[in-house]
Backbone as CSV, one residue per row, in Angstrom:
resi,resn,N_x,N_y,N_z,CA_x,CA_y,CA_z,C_x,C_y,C_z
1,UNK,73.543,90.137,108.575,74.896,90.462,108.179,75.562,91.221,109.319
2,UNK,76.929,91.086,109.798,77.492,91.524,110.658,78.206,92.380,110.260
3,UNK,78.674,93.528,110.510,79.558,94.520,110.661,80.839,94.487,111.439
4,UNK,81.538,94.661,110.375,82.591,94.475,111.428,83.921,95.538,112.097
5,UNK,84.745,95.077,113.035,84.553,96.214,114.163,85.561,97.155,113.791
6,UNK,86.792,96.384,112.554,87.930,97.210,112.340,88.656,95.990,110.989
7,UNK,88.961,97.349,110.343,89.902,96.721,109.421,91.322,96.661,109.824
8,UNK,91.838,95.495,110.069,92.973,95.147,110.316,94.286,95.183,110.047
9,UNK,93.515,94.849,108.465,94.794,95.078,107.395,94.367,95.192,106.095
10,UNK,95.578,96.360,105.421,94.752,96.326,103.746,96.553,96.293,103.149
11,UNK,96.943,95.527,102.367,98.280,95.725,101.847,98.353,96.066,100.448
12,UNK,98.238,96.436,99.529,98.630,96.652,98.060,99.765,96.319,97.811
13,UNK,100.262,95.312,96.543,101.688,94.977,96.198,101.057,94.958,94.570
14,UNK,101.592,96.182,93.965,101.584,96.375,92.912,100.073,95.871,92.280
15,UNK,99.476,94.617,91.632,98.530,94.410,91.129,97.458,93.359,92.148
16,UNK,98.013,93.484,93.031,97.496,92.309,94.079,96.922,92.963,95.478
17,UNK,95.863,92.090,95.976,95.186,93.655,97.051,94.991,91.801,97.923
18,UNK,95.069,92.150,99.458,94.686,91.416,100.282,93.873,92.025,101.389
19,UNK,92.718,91.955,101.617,92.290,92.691,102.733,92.162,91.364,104.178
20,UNK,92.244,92.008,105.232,91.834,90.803,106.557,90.799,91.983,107.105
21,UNK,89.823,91.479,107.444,88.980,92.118,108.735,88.515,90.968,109.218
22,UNK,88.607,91.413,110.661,88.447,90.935,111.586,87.431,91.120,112.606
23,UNK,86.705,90.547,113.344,85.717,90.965,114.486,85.999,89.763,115.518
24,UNK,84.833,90.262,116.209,84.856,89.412,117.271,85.006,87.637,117.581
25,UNK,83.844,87.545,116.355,84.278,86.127,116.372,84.166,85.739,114.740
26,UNK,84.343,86.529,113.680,84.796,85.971,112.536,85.917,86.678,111.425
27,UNK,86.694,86.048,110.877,87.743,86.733,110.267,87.719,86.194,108.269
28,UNK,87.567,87.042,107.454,87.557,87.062,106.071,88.443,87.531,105.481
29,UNK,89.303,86.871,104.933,90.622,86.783,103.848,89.999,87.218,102.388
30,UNK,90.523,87.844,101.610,89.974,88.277,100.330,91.157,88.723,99.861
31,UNK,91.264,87.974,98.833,92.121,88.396,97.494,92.384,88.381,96.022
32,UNK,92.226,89.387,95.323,92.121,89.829,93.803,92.920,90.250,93.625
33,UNK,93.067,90.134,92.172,94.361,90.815,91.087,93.438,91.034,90.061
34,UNK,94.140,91.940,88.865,93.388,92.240,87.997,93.367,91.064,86.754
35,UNK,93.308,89.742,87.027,93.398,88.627,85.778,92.046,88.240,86.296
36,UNK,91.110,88.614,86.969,89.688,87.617,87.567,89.975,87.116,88.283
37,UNK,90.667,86.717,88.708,91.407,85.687,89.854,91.146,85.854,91.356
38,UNK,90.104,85.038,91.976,89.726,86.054,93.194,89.695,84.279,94.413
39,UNK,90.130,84.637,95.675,90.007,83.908,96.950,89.528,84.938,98.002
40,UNK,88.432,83.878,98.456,87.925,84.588,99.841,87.781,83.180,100.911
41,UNK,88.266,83.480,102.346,88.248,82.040,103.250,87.698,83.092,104.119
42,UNK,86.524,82.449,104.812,85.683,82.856,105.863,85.435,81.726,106.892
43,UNK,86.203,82.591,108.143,86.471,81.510,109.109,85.372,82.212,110.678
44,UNK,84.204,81.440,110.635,83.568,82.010,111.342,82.863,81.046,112.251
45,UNK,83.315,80.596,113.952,83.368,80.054,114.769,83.977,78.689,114.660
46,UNK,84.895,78.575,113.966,85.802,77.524,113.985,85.078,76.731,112.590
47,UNK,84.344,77.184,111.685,84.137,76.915,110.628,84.660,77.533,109.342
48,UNK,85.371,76.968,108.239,85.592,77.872,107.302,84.908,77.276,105.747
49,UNK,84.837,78.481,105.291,84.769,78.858,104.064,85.141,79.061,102.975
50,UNK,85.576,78.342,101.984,86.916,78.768,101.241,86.266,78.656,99.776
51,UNK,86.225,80.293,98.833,85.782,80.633,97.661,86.975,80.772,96.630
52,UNK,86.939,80.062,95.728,87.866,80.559,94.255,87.118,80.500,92.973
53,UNK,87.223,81.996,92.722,86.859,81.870,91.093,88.106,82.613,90.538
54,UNK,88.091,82.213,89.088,88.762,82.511,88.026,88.453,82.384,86.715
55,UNK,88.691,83.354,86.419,87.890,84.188,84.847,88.636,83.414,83.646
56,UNK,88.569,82.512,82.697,89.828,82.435,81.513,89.119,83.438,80.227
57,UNK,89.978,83.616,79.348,89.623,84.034,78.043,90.285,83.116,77.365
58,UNK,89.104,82.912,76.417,89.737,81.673,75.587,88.943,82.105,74.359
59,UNK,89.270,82.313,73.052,88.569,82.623,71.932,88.079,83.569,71.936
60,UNK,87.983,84.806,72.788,87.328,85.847,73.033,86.225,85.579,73.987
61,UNK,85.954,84.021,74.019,84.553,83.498,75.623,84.899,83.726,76.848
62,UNK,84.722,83.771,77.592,84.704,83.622,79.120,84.276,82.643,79.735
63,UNK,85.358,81.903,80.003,85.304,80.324,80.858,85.291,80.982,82.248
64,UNK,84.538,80.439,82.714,84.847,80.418,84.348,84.473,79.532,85.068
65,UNK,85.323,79.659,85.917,85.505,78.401,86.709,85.394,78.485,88.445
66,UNK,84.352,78.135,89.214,84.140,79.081,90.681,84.158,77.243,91.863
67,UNK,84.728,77.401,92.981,84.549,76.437,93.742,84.330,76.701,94.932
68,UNK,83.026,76.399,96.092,82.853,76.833,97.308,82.811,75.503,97.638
């Protein structure tokens, strides 16, 4: 696992959080809100990565639904 060298950017807009960090040679997008609703794209040597899950409530169950 790599460490990385600096956080770049962190923005808060009310219920929504985006973080970027960045290093040398890989950069990770991440973003949540408070509905479950989550994206992460990991772009690391000209390869990427792209994660979505999302939580439903339906009947009181928990559907979820995740795609890498």
């Amino acid at each position: 696992m790599r460490t990385f060298d600096k956080l770049s950017q962190v923005q808060k807009n009310m219920n929504q959080y985006l973080f970027k960090i960045k290093t040398s040679n890989w950069i990770r997008l991440n973003y949540n809100n408070n509905n479950n609703m989550s994206l992460s794209i990991l772009v690391d040597n000209g390869e990427a990565l792209i994660s979505f899950s999302c939580t439903f409530l339906s009947n009181g169950s928990d559907l979820t639904q995740s795609k890498v």
